[in-house]
N, C-alpha and C positions, 0 to 999 in steps of 0.2 A: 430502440436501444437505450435511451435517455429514459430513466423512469425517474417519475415524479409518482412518490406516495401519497395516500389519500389524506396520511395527520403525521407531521412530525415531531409528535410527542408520544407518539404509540412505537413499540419494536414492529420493525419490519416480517412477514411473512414472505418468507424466503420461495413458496411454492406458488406464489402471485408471481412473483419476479423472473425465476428458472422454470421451463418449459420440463426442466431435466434434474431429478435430485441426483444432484452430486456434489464431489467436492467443491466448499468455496474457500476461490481465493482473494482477496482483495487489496486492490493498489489503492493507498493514503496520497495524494498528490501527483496523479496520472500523468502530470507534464503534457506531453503532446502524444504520446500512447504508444511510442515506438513500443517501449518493455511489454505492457500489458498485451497489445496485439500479437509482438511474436511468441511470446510466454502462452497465452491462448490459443492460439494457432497449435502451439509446439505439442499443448496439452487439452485435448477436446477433450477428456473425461472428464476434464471439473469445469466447474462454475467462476465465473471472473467477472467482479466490481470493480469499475475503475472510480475513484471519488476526485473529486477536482473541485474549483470554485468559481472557476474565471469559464464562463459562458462559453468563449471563443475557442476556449479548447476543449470543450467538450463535444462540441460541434465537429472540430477538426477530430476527434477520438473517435466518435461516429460513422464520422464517412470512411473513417478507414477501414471500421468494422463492417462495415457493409459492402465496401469493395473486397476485400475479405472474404467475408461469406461466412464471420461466424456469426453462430447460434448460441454459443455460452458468453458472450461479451453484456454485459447489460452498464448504467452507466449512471451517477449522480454527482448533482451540481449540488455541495455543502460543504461547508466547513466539517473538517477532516477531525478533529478532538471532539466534536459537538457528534456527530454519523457514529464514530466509534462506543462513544457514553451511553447516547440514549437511541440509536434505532440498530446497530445489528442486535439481534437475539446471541443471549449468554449460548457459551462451547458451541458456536456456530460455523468458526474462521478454521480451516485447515491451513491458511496461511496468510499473511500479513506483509506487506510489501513496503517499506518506506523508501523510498530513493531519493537524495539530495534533498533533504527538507531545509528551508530557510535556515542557515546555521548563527543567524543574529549575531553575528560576530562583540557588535558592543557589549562590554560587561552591564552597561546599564538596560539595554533591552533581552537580555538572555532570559529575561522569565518570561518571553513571549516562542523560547521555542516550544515546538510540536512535544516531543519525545523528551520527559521528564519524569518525576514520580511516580505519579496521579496518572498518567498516560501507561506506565509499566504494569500498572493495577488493572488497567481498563484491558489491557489486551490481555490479562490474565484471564479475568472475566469470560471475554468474547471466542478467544485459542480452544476448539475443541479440545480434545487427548491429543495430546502428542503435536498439536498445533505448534508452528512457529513463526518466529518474527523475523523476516529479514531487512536489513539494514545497509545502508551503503551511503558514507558523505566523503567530501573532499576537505573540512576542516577536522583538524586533529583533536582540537578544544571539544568540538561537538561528541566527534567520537569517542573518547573520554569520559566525557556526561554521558552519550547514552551505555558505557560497557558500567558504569557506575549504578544506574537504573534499573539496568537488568542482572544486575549482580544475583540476585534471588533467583534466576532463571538459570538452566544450565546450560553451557555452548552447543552448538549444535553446528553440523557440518551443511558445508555450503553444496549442491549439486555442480558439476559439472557443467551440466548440460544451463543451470539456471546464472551460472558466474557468466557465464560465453553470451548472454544477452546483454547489451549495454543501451544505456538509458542515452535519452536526447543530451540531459548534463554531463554524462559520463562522457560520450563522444566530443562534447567541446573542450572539457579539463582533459581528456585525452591529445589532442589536438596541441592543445597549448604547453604540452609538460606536466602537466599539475598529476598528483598520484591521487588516487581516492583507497578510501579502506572500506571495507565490508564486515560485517558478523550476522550471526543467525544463533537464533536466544531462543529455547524453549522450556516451558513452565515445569 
C-alpha cells in the first residue's frame, strides 16, 4: 500500500500504482487517515492517494487500510507541494483533499504555508475537468488567504455525504469548541 517510485523527478504512472483505472482522489496531509479511509471505503469506484511525510503515520494509514480491506487505497511518504509540482501527471486529480494544513499562524512564517499562489496554479495543472479542491481549516486568517487564492477558481458545492466525514483535527477542535470552515474551488 505504501508505494515508493522508481525516480522522483519523473511524473508518476498512475497504472503502476492502481490495479483499477478510475477516478483519482488525493488527500495533501493524510494526518492519521481517519478521512481518507472512510472517504474510500464510502467510494470504491475511485482511486485514493493519501500523501503524508512523517513515516509513523503512514504506517499507522496502512494498517488501517488493510484491516479495511481496501484495494483503491495506495499511499506516499513526501512532501505535499513538491508530490503535487513534479510527480502527479497534469488533469489527472478528480479531487484534491487538503484538511487542517499547518495554518503558521506568525505573520513572519506564513510564507511557509501549503496553500498559496503558486500552489492554486499547481492544482490547476493536476484538476482534471471539472476536478476540485477541497479545503477545510480552523484559522480564519488561513482561510481567507486560501478563498483569496482560489479566487480565479469558481465555488463549488460541498457533498453531503463528504462534509459528514470528519478529520482526526476536525474531531479535536470539535471537542474543544473551536469552529472550522470549509470550501470547494473548481477551475
Amino acid at each position: 500500500m505504501i508505494y515508493r517510485p522508481g525516480s522522483y523527478i519523473e511524473r508518476l504512472n498512475l497504472s503502476e500504482i492502481f490495479p483499477a483505472n478510475q477516478p483519482l482522489e488525493v488527500e495533501l496531509g493524510a494526518g492519521d487517515g481517519s478521512f481518507l479511509i472512510a472517504w474510500a471505503k464510502a467510494n470504491p469506484q475511485h482511486n485514493f492517494l493519501g500523501v503524508e511525510r512523517l513515516l509513523g503515520r503512514i504506517r499507522k494509514i496502512e494498517r488501517k487500510a488493510k484491516r479495511a480491506g481496501l484495494t483503491n487505497v495506495r499511499l506516499m511518504r513526501i512532501e505535499a507541494s513538491y508530490f503535487l509540482e513534479y510527480l502527479l501527471p497534469r488533469q489527472s486529480v478528480t479531487a484534491l483533499h487538503i484538511y487542517f494544513p499547518d495554518p503558521w499562524p506568525k505573520r513572519k512564517h506564513r510564507k511557509n504555508r501549503l496553500i498559496n499562489e503558486a500552489f492554486a496554479r499547481t492544482c490547476n495543472r493536476v484538476l482534471a475537468p471539472e476536478g476540485t479542491v477541497y479545503v477545510r481549516t480552523d484559522d480564519l486568517d488561513y482561510f481567507n488567504q486560501m478563498q483569496a487564492v482560489f479566487k480565479p477558481f469558481k465555488s463549488a458545492p460541498i457533498p453531503s455525504a463528504l462534509a459528514a466525514i470528519v478529520t482526526d483535527f476536525e474531531r479535536g477542535f470539535h471537542s474543544r469548541g473551536v469552529g472550522t470552515l470549509a470550501a470547494a474551488y473548481t477551475p
